[in-house]
C-alpha positions in Angstrom: 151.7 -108.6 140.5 149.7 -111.8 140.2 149.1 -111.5 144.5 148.7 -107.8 144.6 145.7 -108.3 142.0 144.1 -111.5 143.9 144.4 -109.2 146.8 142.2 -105.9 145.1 139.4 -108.9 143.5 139.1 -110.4 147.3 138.9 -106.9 148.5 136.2 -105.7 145.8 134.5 -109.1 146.4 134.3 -108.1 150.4 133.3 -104.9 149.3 130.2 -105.8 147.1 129.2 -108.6 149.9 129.2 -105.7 152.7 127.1 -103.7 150.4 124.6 -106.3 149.3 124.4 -107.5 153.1 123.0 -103.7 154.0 120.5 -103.9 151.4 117.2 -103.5 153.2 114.5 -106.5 152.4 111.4 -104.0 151.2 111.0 -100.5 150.6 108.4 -98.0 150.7 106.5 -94.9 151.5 103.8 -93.9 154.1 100.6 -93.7 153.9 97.6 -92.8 156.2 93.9 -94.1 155.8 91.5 -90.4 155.0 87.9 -89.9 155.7 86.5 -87.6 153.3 83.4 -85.5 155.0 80.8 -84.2 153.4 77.7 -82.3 153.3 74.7 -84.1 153.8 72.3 -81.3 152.9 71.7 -78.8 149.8 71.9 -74.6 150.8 74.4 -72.0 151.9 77.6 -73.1 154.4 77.1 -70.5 157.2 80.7 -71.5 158.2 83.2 -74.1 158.1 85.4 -73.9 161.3 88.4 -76.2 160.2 91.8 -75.3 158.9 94.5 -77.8 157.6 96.7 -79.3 160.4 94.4 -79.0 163.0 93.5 -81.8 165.3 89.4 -82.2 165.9 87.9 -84.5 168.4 84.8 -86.2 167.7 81.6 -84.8 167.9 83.0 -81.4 167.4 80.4 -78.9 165.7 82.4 -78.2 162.5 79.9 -76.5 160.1 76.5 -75.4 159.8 74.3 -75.5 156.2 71.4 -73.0 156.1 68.0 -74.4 157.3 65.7 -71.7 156.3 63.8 -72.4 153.4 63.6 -76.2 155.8 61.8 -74.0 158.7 59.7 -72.2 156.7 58.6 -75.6 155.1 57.8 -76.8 158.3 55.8 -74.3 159.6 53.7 -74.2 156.2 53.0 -78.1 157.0 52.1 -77.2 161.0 49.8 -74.8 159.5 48.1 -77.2 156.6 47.6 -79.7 159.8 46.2 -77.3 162.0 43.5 -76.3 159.2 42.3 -80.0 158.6 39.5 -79.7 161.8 37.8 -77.0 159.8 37.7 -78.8 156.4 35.6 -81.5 158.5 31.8 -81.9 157.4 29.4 -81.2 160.1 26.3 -82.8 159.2 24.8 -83.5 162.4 22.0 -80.4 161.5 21.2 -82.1 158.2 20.5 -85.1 159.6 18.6 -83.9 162.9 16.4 -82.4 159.9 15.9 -85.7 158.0 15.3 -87.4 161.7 12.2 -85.2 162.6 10.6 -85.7 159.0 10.9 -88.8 159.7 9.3 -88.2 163.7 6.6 -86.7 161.5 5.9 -89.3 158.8 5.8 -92.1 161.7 3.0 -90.2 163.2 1.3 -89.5 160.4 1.3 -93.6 159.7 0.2 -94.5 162.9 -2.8 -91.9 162.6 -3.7 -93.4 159.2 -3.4 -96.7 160.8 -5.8 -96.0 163.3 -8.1 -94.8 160.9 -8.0 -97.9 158.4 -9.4 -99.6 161.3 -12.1 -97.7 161.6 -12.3 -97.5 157.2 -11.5 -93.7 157.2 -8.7 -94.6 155.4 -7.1 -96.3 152.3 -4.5 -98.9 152.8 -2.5 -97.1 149.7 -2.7 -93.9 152.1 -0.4 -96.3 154.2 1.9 -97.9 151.9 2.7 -94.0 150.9 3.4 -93.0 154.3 5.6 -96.1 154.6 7.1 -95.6 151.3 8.5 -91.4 152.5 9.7 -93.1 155.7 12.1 -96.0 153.9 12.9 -92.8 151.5 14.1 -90.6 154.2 16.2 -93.6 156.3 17.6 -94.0 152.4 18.6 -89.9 153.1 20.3 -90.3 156.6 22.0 -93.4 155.8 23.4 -91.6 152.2 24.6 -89.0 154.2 26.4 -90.4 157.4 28.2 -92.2 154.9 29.0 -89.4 153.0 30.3 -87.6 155.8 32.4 -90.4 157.5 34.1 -91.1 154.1 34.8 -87.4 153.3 36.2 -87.1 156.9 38.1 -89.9 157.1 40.1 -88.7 154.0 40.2 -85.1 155.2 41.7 -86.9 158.8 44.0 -89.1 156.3 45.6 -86.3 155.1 47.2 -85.6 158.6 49.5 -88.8 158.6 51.5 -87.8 154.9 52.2 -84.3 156.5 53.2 -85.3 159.8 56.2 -87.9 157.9 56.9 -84.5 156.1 57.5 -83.1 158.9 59.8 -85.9 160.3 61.6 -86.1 157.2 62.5 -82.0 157.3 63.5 -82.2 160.5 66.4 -85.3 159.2 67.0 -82.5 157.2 67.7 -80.2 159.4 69.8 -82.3 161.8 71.8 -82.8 159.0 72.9 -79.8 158.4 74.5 -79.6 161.0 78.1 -81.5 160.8 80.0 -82.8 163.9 83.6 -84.4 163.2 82.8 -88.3 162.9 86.2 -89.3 163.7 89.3 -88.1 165.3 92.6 -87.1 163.7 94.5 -84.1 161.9 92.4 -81.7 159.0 94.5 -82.7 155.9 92.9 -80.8 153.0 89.9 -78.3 153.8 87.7 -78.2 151.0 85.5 -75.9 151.0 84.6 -72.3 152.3 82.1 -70.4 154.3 79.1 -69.0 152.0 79.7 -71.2 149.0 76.7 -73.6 147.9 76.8 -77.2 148.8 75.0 -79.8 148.2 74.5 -83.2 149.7 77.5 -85.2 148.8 79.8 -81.9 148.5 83.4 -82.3 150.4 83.9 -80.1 153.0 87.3 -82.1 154.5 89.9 -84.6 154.5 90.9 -86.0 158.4 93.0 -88.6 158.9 94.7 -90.1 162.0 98.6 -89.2 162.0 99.3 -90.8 165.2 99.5 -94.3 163.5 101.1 -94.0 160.0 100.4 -97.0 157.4 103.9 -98.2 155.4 103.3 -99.9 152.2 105.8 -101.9 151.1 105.7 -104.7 148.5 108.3 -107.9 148.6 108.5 -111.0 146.6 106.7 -114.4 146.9 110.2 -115.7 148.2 109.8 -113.4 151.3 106.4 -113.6 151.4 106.6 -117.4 152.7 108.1 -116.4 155.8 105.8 -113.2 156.7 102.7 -113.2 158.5 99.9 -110.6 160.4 101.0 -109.4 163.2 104.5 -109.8 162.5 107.3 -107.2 164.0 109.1 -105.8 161.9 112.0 -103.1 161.7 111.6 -99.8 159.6 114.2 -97.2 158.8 113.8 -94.0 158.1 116.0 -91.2 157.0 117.5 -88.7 159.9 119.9 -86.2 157.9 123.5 -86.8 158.7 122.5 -89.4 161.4 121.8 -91.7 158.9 118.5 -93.6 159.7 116.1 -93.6 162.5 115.4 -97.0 163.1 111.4 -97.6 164.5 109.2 -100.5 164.9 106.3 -101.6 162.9 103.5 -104.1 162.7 102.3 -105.9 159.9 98.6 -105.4 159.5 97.5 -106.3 155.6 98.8 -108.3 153.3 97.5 -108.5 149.7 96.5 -112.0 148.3 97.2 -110.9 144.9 100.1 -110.4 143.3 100.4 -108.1 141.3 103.0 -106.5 138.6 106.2 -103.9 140.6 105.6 -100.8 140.5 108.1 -98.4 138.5 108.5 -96.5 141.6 109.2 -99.7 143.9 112.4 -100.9 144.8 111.9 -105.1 145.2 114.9 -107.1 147.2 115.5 -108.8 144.1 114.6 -106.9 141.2 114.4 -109.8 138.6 111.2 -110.4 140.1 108.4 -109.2 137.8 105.1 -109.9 140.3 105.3 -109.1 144.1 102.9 -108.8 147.0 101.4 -105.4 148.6 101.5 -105.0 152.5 100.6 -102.5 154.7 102.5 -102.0 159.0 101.1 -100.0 161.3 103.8 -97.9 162.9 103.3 -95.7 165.7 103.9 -91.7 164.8 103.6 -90.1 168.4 106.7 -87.7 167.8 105.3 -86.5 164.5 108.3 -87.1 162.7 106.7 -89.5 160.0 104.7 -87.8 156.8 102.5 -88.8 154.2 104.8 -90.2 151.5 107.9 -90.3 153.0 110.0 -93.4 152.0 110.9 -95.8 154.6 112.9 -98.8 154.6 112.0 -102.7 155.9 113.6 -105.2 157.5 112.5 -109.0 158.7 113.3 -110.5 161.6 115.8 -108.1 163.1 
């Protein structure tokens, strides 16, 4: 009786070894890294040609925000710029005006000149006649500057509209969205017709053809893992069991933090372990977002 039960305790105890020794070293789930796109412009989506699943290339024209009220803008700043040549002050007649006064006055002083020498005139005659002359320079001088200074801030005005001009059409390219990266549409959010504005999601893409697994393990296992690293990654394949693929470590966290209630640890008396993320190729398909996968070190 003695043997039989020594027999069932070694038996148990091969039993529980066998058990422990197919223990995986980490567990976890799959991720993948998202790009949200958005609008960069305020107005009406004219259309929004994605759907979920869908793989888009990049640069492909995706959607289109009305521009309208942008053109119309435009067009009322071409028009305010091509106005500012007749808000210009021609003064060129005034002054011809002023000029032959003057022609005048200057004869008229040379007459009297002519005549003081001769005493048929007054020398205040000629400080008079001098006096109009220096009045009227006074006149032209007051009004060239007028005019330059009231043209060059008509002519100042064209510089502000024209960066208008540049910074509606930044609008308008804008509002036109091309796919900035390739991958597969994973949530579509938003429709044709609806009112965006800049900063509105329109999409979530993400690359499926490289998942991300993120596993956590302890600071034990974490002395002999490194970037870069190879390791093996199980994942379930109905009655088959698992589906064993190959994964590369590509981030690991240098804090630890506290397990999460939904991780599985190698050793769970181990209250603080360390995130990591392996890239694992996906070109079948099979892998999804959040499905659990299982790690193994140097297999």
């Amino acid at each position: 009786m003695y043997r039989l039960t020594g027999i069932f305790l070694l038996i148990a105890l091969f039993s529980a070894c066998t058990e422990t020794d197919d223990l995986s070293d980490a567990y976890g789930n799959f991720e993948v890294d998202v790009t949200t796109i958005s609008s960069e412009a305020n107005g009406r989506l004219l259309f929004l040609d994605v759907s979920e699943g869908a793989k888009l290339d990049i640069d492909k024209l995706v959607a289109q925000v009305d521009t309208t009220q942008l053109h119309l803008q435009r067009a009322q700043i071409r028009a305010s710029i091509q106005t500012l040549p007749k808000k210009l002050r021609n003064t060129l007649d005034d002054i011809e005006v002023l000029q032959r006064q003057r022609a005048n006055l200057v004869r008229e002083r040379d007459r009297v000149e002519r005549l003081i020498a001769k005493q048929a005139a007054t020398p205040k005659q000629l400080d008079d006649l001098n006096g109009k002359i220096e009045v009227v320079d006074q006149q032209i001088a007051a009004l060239r500057t007028q005019t330059q200074t009231g043209n060059s801030a008509i002519l100042a005005e064209k510089g502000p509209l024209l960066a208008q001009i540049e910074i509606i059409n930044e609008q308008i390219r804008r509002s036109t969205v091309y796919n900035p990266v390739e991958g597969t549409v994973l949530t579509k959010m938003a429709e044709p017709y609806e009112l965006v504005r800049a900063g509105s999601p329109l999409y979530r893409i993400g690359s499926l053809d490289t998942m991300t697994l993120r596993f956590y393990v302890d600071g034990l296992q974490l002395q002999d893992i490194k970037l870069g690293q190879e390791i093996e990654v199980l994942i379930d394949s109905g009655e088959d069991g698992y589906k064993e693929l190959t994964g590369k470590i590509s981030w690991i966290s240098a804090q630890a933090e506290f397990t999460p209630k939904t991780i599985q640890t190698k050793k769970d008396r181990v209250n603080l372990v360390y995130a990591l993320k392996a890239k694992v190729p996906n070109s079948e398909g099979f892998l999804k977002i959040g499905m659990p996968a299982e790690v193994n070190f140097n297999k």
